[in-house]
C-alpha positions in Angstrom: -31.4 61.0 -89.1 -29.3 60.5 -92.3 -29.2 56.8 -93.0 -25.9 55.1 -93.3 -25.4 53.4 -96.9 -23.8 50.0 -96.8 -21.1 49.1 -99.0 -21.9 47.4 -102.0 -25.4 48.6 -101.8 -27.3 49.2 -105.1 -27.8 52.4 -105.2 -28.5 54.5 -108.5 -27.6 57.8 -107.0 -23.5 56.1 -106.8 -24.2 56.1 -110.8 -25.6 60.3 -110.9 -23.0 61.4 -108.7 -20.0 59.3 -107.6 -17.3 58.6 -110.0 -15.1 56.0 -110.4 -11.5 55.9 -110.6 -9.9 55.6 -114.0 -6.5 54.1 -115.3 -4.3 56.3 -113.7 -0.8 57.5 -116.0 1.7 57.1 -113.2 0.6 53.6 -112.4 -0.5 52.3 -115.7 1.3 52.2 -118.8 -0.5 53.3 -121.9 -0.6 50.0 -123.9 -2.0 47.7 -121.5 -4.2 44.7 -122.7 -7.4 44.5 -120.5 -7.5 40.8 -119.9 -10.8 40.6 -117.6 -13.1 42.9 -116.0 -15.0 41.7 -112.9 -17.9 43.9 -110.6 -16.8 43.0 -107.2 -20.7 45.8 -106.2 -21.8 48.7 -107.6 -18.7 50.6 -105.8 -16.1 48.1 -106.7 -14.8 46.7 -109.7 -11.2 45.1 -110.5 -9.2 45.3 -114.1 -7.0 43.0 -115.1 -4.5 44.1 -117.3 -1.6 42.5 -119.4 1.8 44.4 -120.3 3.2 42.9 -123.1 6.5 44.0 -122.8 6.8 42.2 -120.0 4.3 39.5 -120.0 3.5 40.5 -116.3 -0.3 40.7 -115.2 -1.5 43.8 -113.2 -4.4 43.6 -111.0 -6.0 47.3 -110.7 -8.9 48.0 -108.1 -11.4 50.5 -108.9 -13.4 52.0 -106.0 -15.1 55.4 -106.2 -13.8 58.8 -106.5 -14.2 61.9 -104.2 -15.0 65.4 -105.5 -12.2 67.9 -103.6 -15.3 68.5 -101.3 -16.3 65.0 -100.2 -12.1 64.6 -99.6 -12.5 67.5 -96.9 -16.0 65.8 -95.6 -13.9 62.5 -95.4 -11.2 63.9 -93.9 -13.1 65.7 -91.0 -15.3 62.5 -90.2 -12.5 60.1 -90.5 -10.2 62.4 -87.6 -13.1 62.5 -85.7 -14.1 59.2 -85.4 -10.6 58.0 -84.6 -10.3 60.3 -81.9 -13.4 58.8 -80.7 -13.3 55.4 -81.3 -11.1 52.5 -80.7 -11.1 49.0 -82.7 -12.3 47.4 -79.7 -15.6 49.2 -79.7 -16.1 48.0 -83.6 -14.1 44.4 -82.9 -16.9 43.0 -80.2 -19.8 43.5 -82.6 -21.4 42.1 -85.5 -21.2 43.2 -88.7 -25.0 44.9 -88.4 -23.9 45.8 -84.9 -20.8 47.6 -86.6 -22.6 49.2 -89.5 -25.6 50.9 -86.5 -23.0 52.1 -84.2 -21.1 54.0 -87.4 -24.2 55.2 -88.9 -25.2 57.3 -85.8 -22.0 57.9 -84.8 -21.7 59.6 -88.9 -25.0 61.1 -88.4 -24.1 62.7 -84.8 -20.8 64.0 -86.1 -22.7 65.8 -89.3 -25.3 67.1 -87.2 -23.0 68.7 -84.7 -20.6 70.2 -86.8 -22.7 71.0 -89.9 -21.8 74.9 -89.2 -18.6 73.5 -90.8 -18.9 71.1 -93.2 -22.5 72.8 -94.7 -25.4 70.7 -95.6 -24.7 67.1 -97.1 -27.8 64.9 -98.2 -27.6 61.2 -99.0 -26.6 61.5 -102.4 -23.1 63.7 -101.5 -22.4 60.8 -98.7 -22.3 57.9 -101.1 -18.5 57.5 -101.7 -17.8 59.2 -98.5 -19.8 56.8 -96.4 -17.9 53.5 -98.5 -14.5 54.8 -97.8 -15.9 55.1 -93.6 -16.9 51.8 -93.7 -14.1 50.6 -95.5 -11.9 52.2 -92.9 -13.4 51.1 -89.8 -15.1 48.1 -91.0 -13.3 46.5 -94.2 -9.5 46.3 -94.8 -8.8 49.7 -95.9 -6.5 49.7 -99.0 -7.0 46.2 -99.2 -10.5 45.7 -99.1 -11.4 45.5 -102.6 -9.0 42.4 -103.2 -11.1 41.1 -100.0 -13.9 41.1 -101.5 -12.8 39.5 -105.0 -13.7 35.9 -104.8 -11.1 34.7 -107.3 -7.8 36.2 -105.1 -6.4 33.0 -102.8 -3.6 35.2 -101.2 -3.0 38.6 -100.7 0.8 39.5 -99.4 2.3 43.0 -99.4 6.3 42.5 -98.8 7.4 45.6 -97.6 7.1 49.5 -97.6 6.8 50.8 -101.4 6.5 47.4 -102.7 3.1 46.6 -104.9 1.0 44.5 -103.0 0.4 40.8 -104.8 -2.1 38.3 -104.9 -2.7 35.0 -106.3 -5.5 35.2 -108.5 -7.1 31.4 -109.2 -7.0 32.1 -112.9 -3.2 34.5 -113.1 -1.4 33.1 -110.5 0.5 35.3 -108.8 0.3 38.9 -109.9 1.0 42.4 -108.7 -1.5 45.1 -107.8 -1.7 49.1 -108.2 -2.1 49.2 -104.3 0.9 49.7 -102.1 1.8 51.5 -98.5 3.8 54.4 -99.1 5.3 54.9 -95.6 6.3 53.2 -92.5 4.4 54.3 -90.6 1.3 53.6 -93.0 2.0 49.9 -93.1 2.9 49.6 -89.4 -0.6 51.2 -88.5 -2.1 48.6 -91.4 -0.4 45.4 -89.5 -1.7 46.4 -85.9 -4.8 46.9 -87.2 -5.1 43.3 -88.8 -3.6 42.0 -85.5 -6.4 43.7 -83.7 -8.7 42.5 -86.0 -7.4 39.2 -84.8 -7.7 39.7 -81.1 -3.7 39.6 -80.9 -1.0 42.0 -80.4 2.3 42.7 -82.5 5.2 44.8 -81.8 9.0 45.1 -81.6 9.2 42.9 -78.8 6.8 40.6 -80.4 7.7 40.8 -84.2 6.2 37.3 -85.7 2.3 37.0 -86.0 0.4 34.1 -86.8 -3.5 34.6 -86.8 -6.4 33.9 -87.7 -9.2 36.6 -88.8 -12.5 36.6 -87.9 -13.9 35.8 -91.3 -11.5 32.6 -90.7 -8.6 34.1 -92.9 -5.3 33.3 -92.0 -2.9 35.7 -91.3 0.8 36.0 -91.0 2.4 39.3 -90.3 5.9 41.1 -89.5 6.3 44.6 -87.6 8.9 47.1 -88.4 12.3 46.2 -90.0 13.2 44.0 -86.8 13.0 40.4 -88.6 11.9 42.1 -92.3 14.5 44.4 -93.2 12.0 45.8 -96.0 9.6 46.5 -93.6 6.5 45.5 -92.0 5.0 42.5 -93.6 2.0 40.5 -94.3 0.4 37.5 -96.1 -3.8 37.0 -95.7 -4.5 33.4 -97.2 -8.3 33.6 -98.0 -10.7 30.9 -96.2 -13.5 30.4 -98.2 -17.0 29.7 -96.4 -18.2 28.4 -99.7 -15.0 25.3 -100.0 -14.1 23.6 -102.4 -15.9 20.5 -103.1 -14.8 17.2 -104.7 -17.0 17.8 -107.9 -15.0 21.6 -108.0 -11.6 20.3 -108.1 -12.6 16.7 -110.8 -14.5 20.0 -112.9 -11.4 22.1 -112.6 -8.9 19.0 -113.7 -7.7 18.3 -110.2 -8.2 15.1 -110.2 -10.4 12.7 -112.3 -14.2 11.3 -111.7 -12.1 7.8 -110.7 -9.7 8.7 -108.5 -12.4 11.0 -106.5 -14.3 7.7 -106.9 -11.1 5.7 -105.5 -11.1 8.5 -102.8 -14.3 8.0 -102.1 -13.8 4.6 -101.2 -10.6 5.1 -99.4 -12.6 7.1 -97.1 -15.2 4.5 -96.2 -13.1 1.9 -95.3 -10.5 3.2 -93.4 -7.5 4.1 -95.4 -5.5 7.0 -93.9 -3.5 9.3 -96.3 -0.9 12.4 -96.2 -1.8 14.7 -98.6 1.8 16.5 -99.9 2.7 19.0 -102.1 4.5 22.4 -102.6 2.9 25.6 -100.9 -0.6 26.8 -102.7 -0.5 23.5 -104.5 -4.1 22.6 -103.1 -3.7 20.0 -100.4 -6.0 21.2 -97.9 -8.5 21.7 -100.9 -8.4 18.0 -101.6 -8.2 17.3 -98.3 -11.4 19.1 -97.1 -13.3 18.0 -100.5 -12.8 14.1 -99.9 -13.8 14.6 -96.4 -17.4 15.0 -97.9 -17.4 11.0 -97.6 -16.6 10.3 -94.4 -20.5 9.4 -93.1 -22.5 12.0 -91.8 -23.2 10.3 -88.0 -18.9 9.5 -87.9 -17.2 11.6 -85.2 -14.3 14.1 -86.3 -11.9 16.4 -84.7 -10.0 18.2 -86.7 -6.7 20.1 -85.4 -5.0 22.9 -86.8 -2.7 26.0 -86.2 -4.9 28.1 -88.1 -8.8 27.8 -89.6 -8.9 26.0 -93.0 -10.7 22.5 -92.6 -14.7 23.4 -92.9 -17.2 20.5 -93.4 -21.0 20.1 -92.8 -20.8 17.5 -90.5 -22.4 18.2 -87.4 -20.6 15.2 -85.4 -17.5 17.6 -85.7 -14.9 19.5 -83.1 -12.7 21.6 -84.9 -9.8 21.9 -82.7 -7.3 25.0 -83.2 -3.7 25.9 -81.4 -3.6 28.9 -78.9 -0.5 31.0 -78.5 2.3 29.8 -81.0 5.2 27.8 -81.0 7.7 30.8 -80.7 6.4 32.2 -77.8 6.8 29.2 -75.1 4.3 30.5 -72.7 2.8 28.1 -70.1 -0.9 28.9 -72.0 -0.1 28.0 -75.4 -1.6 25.1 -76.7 -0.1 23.2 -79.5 -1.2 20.5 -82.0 0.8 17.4 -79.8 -1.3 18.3 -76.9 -4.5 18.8 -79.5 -4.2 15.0 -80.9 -3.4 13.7 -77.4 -6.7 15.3 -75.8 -8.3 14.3 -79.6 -7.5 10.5 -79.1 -9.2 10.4 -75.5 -12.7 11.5 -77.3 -12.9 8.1 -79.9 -12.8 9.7 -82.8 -13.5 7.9 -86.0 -11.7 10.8 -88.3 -8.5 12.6 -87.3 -7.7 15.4 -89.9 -4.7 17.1 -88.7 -3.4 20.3 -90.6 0.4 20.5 -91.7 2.6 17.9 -89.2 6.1 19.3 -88.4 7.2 18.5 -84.8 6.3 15.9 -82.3 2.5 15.5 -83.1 3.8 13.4 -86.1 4.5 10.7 -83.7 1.6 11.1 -82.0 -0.6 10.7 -85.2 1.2 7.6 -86.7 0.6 5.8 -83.5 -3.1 6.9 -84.2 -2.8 5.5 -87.4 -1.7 2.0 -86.1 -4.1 1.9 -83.2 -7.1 1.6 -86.1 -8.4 5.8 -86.0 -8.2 6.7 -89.5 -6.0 9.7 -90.4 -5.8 12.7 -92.4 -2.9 15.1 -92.9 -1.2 17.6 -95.0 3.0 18.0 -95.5 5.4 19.8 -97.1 6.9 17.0 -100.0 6.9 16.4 -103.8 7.2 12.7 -103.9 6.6 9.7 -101.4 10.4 9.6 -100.8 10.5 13.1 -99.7 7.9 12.5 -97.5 9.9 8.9 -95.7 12.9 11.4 -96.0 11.3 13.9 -93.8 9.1 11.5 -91.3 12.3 9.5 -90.7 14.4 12.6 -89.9 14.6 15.2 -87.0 12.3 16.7 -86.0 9.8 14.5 -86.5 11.9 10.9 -86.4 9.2 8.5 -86.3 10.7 4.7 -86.9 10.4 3.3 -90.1 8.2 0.2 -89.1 5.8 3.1 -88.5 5.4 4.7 -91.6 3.4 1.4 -92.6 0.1 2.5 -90.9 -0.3 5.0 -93.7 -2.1 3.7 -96.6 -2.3 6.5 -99.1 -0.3 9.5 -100.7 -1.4 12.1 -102.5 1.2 14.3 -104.5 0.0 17.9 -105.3 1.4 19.8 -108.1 1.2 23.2 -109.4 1.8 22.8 -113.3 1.1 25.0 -116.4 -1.3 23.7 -119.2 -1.8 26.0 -122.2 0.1 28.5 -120.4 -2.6 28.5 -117.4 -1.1 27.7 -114.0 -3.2 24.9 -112.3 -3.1 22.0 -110.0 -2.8 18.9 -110.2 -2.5 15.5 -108.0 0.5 14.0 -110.3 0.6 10.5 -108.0 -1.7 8.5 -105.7 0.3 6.3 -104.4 -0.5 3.2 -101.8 2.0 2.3 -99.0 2.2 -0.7 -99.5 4.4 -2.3 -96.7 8.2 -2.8 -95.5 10.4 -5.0 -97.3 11.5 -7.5 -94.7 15.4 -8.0 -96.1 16.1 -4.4 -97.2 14.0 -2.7 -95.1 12.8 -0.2 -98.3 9.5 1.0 -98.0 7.4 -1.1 -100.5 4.5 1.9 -103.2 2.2 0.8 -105.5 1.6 4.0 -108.2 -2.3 3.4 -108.1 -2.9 6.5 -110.4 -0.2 9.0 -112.7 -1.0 12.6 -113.8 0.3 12.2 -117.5 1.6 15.8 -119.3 0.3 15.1 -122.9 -2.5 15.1 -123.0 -3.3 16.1 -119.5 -4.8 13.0 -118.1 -4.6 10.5 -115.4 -4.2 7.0 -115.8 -4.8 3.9 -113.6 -1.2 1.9 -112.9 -3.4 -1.3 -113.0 -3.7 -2.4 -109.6 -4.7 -1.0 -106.0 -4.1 -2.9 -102.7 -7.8 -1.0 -102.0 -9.4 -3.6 -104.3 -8.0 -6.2 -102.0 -9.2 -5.1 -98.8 -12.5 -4.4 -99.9 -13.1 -7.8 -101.3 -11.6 -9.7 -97.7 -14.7 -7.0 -96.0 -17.6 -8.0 -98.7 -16.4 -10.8 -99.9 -16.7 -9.3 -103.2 -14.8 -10.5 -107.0 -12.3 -7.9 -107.8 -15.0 -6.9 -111.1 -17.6 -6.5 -108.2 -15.4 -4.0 -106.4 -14.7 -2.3 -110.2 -18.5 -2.4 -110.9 -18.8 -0.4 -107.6 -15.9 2.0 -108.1 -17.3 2.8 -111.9 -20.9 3.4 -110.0 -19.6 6.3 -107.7 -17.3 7.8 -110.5 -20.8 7.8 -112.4 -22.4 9.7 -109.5 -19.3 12.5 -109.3 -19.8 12.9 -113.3 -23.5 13.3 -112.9 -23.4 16.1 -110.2 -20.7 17.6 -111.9 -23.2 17.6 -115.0 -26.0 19.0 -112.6 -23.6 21.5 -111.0 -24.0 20.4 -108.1 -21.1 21.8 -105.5 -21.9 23.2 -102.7 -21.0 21.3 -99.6 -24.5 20.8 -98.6 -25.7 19.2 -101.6 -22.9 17.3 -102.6 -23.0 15.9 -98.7 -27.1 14.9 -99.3 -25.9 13.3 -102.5 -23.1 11.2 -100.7 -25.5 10.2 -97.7 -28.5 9.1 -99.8 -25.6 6.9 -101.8 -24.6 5.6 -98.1 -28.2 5.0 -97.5 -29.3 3.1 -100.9 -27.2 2.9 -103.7 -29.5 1.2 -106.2 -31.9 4.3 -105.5 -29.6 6.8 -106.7 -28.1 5.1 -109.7 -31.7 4.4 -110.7 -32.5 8.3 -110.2 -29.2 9.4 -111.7 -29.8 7.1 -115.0 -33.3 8.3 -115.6 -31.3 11.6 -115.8 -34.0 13.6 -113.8 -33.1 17.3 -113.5 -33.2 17.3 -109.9 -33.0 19.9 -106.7 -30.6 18.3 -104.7 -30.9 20.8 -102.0 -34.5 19.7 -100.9 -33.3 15.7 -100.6 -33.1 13.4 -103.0 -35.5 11.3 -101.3 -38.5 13.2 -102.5 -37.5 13.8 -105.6 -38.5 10.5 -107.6 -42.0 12.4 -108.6 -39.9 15.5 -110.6 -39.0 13.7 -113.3 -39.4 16.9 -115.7 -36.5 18.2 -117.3 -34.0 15.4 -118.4 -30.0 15.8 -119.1 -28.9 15.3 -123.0 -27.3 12.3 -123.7 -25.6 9.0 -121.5 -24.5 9.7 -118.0 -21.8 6.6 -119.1 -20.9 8.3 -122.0 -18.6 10.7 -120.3 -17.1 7.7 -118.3 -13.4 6.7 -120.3 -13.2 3.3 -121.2 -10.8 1.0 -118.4 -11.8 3.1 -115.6 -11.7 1.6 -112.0 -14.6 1.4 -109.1 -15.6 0.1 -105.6 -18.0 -0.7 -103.1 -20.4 0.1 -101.4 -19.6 -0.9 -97.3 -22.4 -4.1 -97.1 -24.2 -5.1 -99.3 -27.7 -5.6 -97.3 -29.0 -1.7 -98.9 -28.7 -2.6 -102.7 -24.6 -2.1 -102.6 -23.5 -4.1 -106.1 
């Protein structure tokens, strides 16, 4: 029996006899600047190009072509298949599961009607057999920008519109992909809703999903609510997050404040993370979770999938039904946070607040579990503005169990677009006589220069020398230490969630160890523990591990000092 070839397998017969799509004229202009080139596999590569006329990027998928005789093979298997099959039969397997069950049901087809489509070997079926699997198992026109890992969002607006995506390094950028008809894009939404174990229709116009690789997905059928058309957005959830040492490496933040994070985290401090859409909050969110201990119990509540840590101590709670719908079943995020808070939790991280679970998780807050959110705002007024205010309405007296706001930004640099934490700013209190709620600017993104810089003083200092009865240089000392530790995996590329989490826990464990290992400068393999790796010191780093610290910058402590904290 013909085997079935996977997609993206390597496979030098694709290079004898499959073509790939060129530029083509009626989508691409003639004097386009190729900005990047990236092989997605051996069938799939993406173009970026620039028109200068415009200054407007183009993002231009290239998957292989069909001779006029593979078309007609395509064709034929394609009909048959869907007059065979159903998604459900594909939906309830695994991906190996999926790839079998098409490979004999290709094979079976070819056999039995080979008095019409001829002989085909393995070498004819190449492109043929990408474009089945693509159909049945990928996302059809869209599964090239699936598989690209630099594309955040994908979002197609209506019928005849280019598709967009927002590219890590463009922004926001159109592609050469669009749906032509109605009835093309209608048949596209249902089948990402089925992908999603959910339904959409004209009685039910408004999706909100998530996909089984943990994408989420927001759609719109017909021209009921969207008069352009159907609709969708797919915001990309990454099983390989962000890390704290990604986002200091990509200018995010700096080593100090993911140090001052870092502390945060261990003793206590809840925070809203806040910014504009896409400006990276649940990034920074799920990076600084990486401190909370290893053996600390989390639950987690969203709408849809986005937190994702290693720690096994972890329920990640998610809403059934939605908010629109009102039936009995559904299960929102107030009724989430209420169940959450019966199971003594140590770490709440609730996605986006917007309704009544607000209250709940301030009263959280003040009853000692230690918080983490994400919310629409651009500045800590903003924020009061909208906690103060229906829906939400939480009393001012209240909005003094939070400790810490981040504001998320996204800015250009050099003409890049990129984010940026522009505040971290400590709630400090309530002003008895005015009532005003009482900041303290612990750290300012500054344009020139593109820096952050320390405002001087943190109420965090404070707290941690009442716990350790430490000397505010003590609690600097310490602070310096950890940023020290960020810089150096940074320098060892450490960041992947695993790693960076051994790295964290062996800090936890014994501080004086790791700073002893990390000044040696060992070139270490962080992923088989650090605690055997004292022996490999082989390969060493160039230069100072302090040297890349800035003069002035701010530590903390250690929680106890009976392990070697400083």
């Amino acid at each position: 029996m013909r085997r079935f070839l996977k997609l993206g397998r390597n496979d030098v017969r694709l290079k004898k006899r499959a073509k790939v799509k060129t530029e083509k004229e009626d989508i691409l202009k003639e004097n386009l600047e190729l900005m990047e080139t990236m092989t997605l596999t051996d069938q799939v590569s993406v173009k970026i190009f620039l028109d200068p006329e415009t200054s407007e990027y183009i993002y231009h998928p290239l998957e292989p072509e069909l001779l006029p005789r593979q078309k007609e093979v395509l064709d034929f298997v394609m009909g048959t298949l869907n007059r065979a099959l159903t998604y459900n039969k594909l939906a309830a397997e695994e991906l190996e599961e999926k790839e079998r069950f098409l490979t004999k049901e290709v094979a079976s087809i070819l056999a039995d009607y080979s008095s019409i489509l001829g002989e085909v070997d393995d070498e004819f079926m190449v492109p043929v057999d990408y474009y089945i699997r693509r159909e049945f198992i990928g996302y059809g026109k869209i599964n090239s920008i699936m598989l690209d890992p630099g594309v955040e969002d994908v979002s197609c607006d209506g019928t005849g519109i280019p598709v967009f995506v927002y590219h890590r390094d463009f922004g926001s950028i159109r592609t050469t992909i669009q749906f032509d008809t109605d009835e093309e894009l209608e048949g596209f939404v249902v089948s990402l809703a089925q992908r999603a174990g959910k339904s959409i229709s004209v009685a039910n116009p408004i999706l909100d999903a998530t996909l089984p690789e943990g994408h989420r997905l927001n759609a719109t059928f017909g021209r009921e609510v969207t008069t352009r058309g159907s609709s969708f957005t797919i915001r990309k959830f990454k099983e390989d997050p962000l890390t704290i040492t990604d986002l200091v490496r990509f200018g995010t933040l700096s080593s100090q404040m993911a140090a001052h994070f870092w502390l945060a985290v261990q003793y206590g401090e809840s925070m809203i993370f806040a910014g504009g859409t896409a400006s990276g909050k649940t990034a920074t969110m799920n990076a600084i979770s990486i401190f909370i201990p290893t053996s600390a119990k989390i639950i987690s509540i969203e709408d849809t999938r986005e937190v994702n840590l290693p720690h096994q101590n972890w329920i990640a709670g998610i809403t059934r039904g939605s908010a629109e719908s009102g039936k009995e079943t559904d299960i929102d995020m107030y009724q989430l946070l209420r169940a959450a808070l019966r199971q003594r939790p140590e770490y709440v991280l609730v996605g986006e607040v917007r309704g009544k679970e607000t209250m709940t998780m301030f009263q959280a807050m003040a009853t000692g579990h230690v918080t983490y959110s994400t919310m629409h705002a651009d500045s800590v007024k903003s924020i009061v503005y909208r906690l103060e205010n229906p829906p939400i309405s939480i009393p001012r007296v209240l909005i003094q169990a939070l400790n810490l706001v981040a504001i998320h930004n996204q800015i250009r640099v050099k003409g890049m677009r990129v984010r940026r934490i522009t505040e971290l700013v400590e709630i400090v209190g309530i002003e008895p006589t005015s009532l005003e709620i009482i900041t303290n600017r612990v750290y300012k993104w500054e344009a020139a220069g593109d820096h952050f810089i320390f405002g001087g003083h943190s109420n965090l200092y404070e707290k941690i020398m009442d716990f350790e009865d430490m000397t505010r240089d003590e609690v600097v000392t310490e602070l310096n230490r950890r940023a020290e530790v960020i810089d150096w995996m940074i320098k060892n590329n450490v960041r992947k969630f695993k790693d960076v989490n051994t790295v964290v826990a062996e800090y936890y464990e014994d501080p004086d160890k790791v700073m002893r290992i990390i000044r040696e400068n060992p070139k270490i393999d962080v992923s088989r523990g650090m605690g055997i790796l004292e022996q490999n010191k082989t390969e060493e780093l160039p230069g100072s591990m302090m040297e890349s610290l800035p003069s002035g910058s701010l530590p903390i402590p250690e929680k106890g000092k009976t392990k070697g904290g400083a």
